[in-house]
PDB file of N, CA, C and O in Angstrom:
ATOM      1  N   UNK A   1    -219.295 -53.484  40.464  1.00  0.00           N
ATOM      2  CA  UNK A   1    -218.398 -52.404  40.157  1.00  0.00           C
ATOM      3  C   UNK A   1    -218.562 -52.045  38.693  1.00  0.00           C
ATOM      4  O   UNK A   1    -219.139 -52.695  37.822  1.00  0.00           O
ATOM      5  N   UNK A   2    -217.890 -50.788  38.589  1.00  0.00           N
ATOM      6  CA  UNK A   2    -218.247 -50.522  36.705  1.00  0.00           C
ATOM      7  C   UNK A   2    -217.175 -50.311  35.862  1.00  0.00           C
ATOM      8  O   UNK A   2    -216.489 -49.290  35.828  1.00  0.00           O
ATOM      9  N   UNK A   3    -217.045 -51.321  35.169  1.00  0.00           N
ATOM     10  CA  UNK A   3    -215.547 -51.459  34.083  1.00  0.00           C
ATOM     11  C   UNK A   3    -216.011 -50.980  32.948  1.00  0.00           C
ATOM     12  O   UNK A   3    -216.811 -51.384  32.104  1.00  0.00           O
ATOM     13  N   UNK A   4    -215.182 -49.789  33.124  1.00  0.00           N
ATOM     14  CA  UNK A   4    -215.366 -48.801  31.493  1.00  0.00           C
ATOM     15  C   UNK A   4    -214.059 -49.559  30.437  1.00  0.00           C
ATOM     16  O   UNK A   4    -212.971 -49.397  30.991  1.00  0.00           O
ATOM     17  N   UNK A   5    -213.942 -50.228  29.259  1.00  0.00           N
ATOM     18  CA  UNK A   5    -213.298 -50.545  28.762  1.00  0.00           C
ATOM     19  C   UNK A   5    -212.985 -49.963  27.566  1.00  0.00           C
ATOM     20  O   UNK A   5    -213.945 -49.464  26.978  1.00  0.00           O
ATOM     21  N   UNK A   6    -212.117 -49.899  27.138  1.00  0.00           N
ATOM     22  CA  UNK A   6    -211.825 -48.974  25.390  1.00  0.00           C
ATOM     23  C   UNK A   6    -211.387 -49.782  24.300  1.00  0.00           C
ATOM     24  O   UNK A   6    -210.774 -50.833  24.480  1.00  0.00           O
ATOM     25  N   UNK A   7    -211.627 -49.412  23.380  1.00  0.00           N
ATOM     26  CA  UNK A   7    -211.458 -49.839  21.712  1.00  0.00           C
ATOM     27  C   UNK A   7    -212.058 -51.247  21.827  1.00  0.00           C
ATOM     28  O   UNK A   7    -211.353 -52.127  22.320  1.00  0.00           O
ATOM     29  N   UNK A   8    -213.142 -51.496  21.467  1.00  0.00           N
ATOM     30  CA  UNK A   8    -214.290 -49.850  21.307  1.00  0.00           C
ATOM     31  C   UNK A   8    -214.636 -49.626  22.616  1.00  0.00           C
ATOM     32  O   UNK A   8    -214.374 -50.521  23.419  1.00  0.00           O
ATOM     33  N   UNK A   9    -215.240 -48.487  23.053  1.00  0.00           N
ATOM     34  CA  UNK A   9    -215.201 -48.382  25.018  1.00  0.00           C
ATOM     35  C   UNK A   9    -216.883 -48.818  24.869  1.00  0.00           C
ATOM     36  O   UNK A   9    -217.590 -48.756  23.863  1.00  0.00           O
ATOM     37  N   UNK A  10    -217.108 -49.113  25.758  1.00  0.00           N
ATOM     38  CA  UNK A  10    -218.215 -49.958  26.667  1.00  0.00           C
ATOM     39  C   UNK A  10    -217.998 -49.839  28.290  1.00  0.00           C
ATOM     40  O   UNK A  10    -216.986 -49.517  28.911  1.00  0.00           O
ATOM     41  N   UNK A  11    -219.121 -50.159  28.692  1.00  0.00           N
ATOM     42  CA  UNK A  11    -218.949 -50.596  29.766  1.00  0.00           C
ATOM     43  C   UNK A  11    -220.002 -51.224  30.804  1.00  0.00           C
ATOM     44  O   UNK A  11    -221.221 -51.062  30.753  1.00  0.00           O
ATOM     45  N   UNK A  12    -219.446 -51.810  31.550  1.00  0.00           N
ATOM     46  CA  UNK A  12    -219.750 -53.328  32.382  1.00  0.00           C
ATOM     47  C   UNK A  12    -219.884 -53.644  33.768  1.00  0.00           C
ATOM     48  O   UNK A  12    -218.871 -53.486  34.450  1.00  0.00           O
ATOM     49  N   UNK A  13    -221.086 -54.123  34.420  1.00  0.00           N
ATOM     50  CA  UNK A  13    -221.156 -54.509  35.765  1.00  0.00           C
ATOM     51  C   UNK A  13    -220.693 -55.408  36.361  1.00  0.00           C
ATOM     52  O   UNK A  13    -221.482 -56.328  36.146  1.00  0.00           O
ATOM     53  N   UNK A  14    -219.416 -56.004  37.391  1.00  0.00           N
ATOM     54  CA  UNK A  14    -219.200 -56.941  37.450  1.00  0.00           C
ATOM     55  C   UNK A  14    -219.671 -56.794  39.014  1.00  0.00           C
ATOM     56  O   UNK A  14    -220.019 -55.805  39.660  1.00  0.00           O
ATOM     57  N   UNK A  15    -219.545 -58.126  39.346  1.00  0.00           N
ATOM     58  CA  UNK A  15    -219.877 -58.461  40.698  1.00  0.00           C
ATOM     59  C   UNK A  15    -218.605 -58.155  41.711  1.00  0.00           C
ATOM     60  O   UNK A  15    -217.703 -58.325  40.890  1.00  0.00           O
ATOM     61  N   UNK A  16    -218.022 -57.866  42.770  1.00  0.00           N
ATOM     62  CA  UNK A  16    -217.139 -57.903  43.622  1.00  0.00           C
ATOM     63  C   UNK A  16    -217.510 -58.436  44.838  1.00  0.00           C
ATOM     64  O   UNK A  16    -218.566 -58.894  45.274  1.00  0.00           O
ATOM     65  N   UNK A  17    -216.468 -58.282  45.261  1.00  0.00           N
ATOM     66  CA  UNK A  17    -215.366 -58.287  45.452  1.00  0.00           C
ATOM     67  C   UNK A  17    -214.601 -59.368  44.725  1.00  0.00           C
ATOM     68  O   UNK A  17    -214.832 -60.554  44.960  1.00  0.00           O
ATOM     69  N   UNK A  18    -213.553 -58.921  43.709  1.00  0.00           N
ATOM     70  CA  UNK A  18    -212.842 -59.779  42.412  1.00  0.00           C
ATOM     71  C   UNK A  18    -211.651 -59.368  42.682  1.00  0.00           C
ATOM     72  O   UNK A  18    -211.514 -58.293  43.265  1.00  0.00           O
ATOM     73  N   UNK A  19    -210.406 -60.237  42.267  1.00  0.00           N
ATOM     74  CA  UNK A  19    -209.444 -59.678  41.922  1.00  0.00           C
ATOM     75  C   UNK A  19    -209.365 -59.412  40.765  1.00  0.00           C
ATOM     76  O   UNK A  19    -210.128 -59.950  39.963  1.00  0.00           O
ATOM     77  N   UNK A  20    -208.299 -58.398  40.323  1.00  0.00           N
ATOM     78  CA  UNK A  20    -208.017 -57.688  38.999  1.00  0.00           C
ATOM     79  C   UNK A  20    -207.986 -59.217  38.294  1.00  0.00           C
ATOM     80  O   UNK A  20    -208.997 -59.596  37.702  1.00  0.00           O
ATOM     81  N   UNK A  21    -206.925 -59.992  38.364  1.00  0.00           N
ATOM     82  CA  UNK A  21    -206.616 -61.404  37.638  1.00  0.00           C
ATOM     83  C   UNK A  21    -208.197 -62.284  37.327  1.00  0.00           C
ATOM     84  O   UNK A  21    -208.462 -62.993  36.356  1.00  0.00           O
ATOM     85  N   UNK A  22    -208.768 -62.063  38.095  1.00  0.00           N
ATOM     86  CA  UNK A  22    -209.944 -63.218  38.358  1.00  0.00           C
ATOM     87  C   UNK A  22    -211.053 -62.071  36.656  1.00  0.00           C
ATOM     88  O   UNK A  22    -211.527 -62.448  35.585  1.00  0.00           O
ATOM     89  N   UNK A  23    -210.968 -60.649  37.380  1.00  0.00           N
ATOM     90  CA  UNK A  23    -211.792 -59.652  36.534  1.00  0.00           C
ATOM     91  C   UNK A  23    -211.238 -59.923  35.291  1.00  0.00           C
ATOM     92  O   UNK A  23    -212.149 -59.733  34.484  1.00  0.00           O
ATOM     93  N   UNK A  24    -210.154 -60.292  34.658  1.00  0.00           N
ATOM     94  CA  UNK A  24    -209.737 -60.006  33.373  1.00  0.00           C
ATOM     95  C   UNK A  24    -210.469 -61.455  32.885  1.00  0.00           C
ATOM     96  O   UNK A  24    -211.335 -61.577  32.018  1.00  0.00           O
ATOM     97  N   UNK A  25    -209.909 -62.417  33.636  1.00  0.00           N
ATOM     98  CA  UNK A  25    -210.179 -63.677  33.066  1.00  0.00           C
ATOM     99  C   UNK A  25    -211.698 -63.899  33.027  1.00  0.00           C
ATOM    100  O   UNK A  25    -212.032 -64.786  32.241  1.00  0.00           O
ATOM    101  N   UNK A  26    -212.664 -63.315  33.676  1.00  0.00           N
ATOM    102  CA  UNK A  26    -214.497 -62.847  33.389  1.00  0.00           C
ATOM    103  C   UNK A  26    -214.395 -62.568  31.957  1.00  0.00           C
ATOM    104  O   UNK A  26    -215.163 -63.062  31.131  1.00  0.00           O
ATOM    105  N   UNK A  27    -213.350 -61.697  31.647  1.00  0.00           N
ATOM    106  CA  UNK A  27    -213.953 -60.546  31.119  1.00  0.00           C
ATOM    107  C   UNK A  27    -213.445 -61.167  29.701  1.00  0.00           C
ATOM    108  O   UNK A  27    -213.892 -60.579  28.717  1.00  0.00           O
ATOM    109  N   UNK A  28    -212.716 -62.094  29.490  1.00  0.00           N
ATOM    110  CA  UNK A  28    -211.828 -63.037  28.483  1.00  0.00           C
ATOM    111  C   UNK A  28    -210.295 -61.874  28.146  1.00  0.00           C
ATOM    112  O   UNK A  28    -209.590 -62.084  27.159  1.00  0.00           O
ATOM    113  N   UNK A  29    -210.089 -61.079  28.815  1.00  0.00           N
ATOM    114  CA  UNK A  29    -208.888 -60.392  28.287  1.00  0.00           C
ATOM    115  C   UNK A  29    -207.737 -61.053  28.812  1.00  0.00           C
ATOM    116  O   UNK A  29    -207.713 -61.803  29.788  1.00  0.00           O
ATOM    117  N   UNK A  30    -206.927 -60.763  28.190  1.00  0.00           N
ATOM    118  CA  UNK A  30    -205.222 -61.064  28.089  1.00  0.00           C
ATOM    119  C   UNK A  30    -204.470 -59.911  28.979  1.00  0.00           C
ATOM    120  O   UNK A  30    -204.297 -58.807  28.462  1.00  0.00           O
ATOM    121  N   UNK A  31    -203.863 -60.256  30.789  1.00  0.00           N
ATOM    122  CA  UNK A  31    -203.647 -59.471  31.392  1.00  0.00           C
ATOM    123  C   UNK A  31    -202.783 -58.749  30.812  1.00  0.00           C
ATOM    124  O   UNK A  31    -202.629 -57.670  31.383  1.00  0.00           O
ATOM    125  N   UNK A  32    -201.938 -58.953  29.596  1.00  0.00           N
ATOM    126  CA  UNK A  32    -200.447 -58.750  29.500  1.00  0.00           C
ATOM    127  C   UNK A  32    -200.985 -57.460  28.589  1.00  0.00           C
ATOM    128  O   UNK A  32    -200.137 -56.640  28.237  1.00  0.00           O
ATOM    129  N   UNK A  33    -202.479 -57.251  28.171  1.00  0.00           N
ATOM    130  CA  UNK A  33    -202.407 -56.580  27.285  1.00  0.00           C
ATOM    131  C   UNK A  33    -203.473 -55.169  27.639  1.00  0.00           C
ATOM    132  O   UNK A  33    -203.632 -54.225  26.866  1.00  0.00           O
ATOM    133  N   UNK A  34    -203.866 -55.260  28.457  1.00  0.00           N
ATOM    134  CA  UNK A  34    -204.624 -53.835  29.233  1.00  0.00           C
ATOM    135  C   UNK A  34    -203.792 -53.681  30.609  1.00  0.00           C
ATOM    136  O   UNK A  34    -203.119 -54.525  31.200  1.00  0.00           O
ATOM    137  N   UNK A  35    -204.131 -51.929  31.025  1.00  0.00           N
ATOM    138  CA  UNK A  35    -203.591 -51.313  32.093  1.00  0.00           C
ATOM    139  C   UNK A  35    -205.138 -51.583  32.974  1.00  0.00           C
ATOM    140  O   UNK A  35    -206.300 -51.524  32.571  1.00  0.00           O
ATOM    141  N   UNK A  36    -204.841 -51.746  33.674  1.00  0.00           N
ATOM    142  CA  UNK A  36    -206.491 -51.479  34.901  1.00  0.00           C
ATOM    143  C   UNK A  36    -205.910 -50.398  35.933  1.00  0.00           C
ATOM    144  O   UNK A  36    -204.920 -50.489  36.660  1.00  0.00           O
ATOM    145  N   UNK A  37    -206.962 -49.188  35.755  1.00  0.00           N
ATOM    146  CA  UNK A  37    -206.810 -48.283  36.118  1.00  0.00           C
ATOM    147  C   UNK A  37    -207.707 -47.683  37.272  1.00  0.00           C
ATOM    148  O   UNK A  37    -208.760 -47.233  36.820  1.00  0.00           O
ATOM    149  N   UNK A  38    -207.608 -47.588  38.290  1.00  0.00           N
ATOM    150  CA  UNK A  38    -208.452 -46.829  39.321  1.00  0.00           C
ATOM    151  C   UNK A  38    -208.225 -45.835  39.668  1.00  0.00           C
ATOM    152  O   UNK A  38    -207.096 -45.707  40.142  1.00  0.00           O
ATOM    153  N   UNK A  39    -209.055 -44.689  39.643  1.00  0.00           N
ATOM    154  CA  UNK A  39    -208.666 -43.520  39.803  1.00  0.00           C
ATOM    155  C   UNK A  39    -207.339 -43.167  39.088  1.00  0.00           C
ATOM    156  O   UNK A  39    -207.416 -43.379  37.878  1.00  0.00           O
ATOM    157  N   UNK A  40    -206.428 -42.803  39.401  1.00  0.00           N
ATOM    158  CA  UNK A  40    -205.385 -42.505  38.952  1.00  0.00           C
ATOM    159  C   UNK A  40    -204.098 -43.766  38.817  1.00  0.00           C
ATOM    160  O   UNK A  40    -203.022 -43.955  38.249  1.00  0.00           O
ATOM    161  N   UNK A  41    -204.698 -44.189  39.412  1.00  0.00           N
ATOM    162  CA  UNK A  41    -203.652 -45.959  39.798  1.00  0.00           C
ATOM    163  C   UNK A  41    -203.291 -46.702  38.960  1.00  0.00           C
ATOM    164  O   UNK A  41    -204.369 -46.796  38.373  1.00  0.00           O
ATOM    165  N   UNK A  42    -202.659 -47.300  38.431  1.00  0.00           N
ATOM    166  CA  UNK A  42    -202.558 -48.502  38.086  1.00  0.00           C
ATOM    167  C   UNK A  42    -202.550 -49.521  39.173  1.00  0.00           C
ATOM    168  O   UNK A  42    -201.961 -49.478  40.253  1.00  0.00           O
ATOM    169  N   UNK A  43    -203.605 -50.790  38.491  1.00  0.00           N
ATOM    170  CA  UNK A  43    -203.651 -51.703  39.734  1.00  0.00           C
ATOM    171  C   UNK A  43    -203.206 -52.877  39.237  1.00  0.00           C
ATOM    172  O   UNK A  43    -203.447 -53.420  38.159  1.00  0.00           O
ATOM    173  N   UNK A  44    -202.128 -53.397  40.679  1.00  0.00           N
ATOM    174  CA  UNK A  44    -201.398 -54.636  40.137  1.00  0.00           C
ATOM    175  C   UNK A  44    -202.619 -56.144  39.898  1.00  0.00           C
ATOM    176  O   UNK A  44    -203.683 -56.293  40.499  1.00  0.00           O
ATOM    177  N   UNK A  45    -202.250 -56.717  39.256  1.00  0.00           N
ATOM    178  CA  UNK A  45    -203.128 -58.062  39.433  1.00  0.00           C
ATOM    179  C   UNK A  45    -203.592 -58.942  40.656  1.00  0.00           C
ATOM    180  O   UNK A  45    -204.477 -59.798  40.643  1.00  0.00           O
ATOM    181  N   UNK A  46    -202.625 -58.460  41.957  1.00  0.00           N
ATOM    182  CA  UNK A  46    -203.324 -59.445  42.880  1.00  0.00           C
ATOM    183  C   UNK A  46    -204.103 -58.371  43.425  1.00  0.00           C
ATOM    184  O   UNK A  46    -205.058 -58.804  44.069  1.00  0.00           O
ATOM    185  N   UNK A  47    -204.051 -57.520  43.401  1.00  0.00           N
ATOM    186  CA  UNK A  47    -204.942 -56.488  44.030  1.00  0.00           C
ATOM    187  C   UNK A  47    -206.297 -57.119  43.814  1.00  0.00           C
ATOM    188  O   UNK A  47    -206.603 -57.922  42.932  1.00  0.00           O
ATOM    189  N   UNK A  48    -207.375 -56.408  45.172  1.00  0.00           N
ATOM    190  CA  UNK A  48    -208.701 -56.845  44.936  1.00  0.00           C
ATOM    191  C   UNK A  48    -209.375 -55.361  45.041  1.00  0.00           C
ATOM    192  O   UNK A  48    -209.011 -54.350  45.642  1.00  0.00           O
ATOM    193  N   UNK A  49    -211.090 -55.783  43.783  1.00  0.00           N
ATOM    194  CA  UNK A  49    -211.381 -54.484  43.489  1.00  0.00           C
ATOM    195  C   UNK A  49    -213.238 -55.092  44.545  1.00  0.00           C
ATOM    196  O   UNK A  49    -213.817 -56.143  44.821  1.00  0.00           O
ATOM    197  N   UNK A  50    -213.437 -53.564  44.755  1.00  0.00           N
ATOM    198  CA  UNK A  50    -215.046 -53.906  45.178  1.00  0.00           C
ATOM    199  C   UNK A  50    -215.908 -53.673  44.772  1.00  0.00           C
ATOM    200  O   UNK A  50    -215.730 -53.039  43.732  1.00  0.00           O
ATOM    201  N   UNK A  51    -217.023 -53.845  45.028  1.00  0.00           N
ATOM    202  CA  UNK A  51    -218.423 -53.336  44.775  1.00  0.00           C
ATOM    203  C   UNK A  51    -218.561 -51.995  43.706  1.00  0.00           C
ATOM    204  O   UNK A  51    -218.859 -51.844  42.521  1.00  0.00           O
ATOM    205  N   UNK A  52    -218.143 -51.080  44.902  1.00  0.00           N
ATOM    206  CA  UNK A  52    -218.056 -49.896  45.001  1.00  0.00           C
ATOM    207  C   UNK A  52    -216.475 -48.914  43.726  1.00  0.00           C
ATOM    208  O   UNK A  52    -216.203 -47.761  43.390  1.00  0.00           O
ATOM    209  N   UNK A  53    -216.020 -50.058  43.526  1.00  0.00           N
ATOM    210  CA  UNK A  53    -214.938 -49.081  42.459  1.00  0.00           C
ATOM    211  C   UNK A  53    -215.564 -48.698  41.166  1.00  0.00           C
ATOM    212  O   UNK A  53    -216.689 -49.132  40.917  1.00  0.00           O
ATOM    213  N   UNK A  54    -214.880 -47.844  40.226  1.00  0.00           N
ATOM    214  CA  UNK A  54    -214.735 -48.015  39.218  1.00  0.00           C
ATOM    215  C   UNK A  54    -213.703 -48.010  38.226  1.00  0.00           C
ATOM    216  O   UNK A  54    -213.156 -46.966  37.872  1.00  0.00           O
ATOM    217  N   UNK A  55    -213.444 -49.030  37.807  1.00  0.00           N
ATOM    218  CA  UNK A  55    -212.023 -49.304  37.071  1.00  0.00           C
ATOM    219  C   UNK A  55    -212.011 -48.839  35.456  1.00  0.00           C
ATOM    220  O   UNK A  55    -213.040 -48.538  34.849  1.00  0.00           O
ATOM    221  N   UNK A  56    -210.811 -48.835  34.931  1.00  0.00           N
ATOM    222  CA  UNK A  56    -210.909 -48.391  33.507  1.00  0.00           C
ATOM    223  C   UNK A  56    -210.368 -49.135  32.740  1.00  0.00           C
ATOM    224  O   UNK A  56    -209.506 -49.343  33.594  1.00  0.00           O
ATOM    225  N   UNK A  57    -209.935 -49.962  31.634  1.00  0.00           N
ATOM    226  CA  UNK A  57    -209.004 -51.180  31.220  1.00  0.00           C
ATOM    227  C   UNK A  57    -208.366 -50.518  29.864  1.00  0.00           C
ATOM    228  O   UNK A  57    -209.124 -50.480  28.895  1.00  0.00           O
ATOM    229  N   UNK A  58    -206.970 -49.963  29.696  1.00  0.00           N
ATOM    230  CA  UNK A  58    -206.759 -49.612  28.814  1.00  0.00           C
ATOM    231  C   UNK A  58    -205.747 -50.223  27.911  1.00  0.00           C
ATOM    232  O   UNK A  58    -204.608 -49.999  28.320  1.00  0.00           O
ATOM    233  N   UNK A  59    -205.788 -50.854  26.921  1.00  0.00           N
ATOM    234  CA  UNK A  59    -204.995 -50.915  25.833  1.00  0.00           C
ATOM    235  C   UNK A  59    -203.926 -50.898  26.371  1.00  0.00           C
ATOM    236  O   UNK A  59    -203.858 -50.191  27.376  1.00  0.00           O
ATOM    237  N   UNK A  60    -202.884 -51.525  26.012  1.00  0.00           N
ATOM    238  CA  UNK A  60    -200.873 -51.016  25.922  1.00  0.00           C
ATOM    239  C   UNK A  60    -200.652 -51.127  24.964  1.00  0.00           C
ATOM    240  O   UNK A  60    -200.733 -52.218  24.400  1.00  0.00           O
ATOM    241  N   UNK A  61    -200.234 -49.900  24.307  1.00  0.00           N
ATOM    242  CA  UNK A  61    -199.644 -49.996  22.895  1.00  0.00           C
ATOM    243  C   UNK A  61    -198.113 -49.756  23.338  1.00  0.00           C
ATOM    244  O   UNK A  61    -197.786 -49.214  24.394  1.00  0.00           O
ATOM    245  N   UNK A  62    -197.569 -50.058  22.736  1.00  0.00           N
ATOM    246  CA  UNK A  62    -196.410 -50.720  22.205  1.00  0.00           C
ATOM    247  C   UNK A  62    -195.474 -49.577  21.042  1.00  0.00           C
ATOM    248  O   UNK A  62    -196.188 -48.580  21.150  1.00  0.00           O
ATOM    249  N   UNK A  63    -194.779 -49.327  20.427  1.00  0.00           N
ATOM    250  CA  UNK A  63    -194.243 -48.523  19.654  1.00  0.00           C
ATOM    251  C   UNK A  63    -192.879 -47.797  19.634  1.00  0.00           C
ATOM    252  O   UNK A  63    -192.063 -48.098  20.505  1.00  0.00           O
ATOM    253  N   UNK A  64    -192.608 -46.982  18.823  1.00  0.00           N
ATOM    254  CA  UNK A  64    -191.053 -45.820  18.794  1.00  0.00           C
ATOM    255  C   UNK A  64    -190.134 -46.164  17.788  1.00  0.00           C
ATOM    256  O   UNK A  64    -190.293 -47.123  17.033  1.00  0.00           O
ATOM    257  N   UNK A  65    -189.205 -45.422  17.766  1.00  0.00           N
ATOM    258  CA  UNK A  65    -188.667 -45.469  16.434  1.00  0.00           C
ATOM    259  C   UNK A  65    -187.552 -46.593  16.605  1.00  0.00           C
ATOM    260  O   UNK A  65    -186.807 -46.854  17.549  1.00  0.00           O
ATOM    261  N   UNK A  66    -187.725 -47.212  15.234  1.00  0.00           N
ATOM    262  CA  UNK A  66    -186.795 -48.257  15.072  1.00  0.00           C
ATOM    263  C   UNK A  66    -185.432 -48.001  14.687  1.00  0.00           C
ATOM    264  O   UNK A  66    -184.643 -48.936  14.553  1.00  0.00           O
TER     265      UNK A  66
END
């Protein structure tokens, strides 16, 4: 499958069928801290991705007035 990732964006072939949880921990990221995005989706962590997807991993920023 092909994980487009940002700051800085790249992107990456992983093998599937993975779950999102299993994909982050490949990938060394911190679930708490990217959105994984399919198509328009947000995808929860037990979800499983395939071959055939392509996912997006974005940043959560955090912010607003104090």
């Amino acid at each position: 499958m092909q994980v487009v990732l940002r700051n800085p964006r790249r992107e990456v072939e992983i093998q599937g069928p993975i779950s999102v949880v299993a994909l982050l921990g490949r990938l060394g990221i911190n679930r708490e801290s990217v959105l994984v995005i399919k198509g328009d989706t947000i995808v929860p962590g037990d979800a499983m991705l395939d071959d055939d997807d392509c996912v997006e991993l974005r940043p959560v920023i955090s912010g607003g007035a104090a």
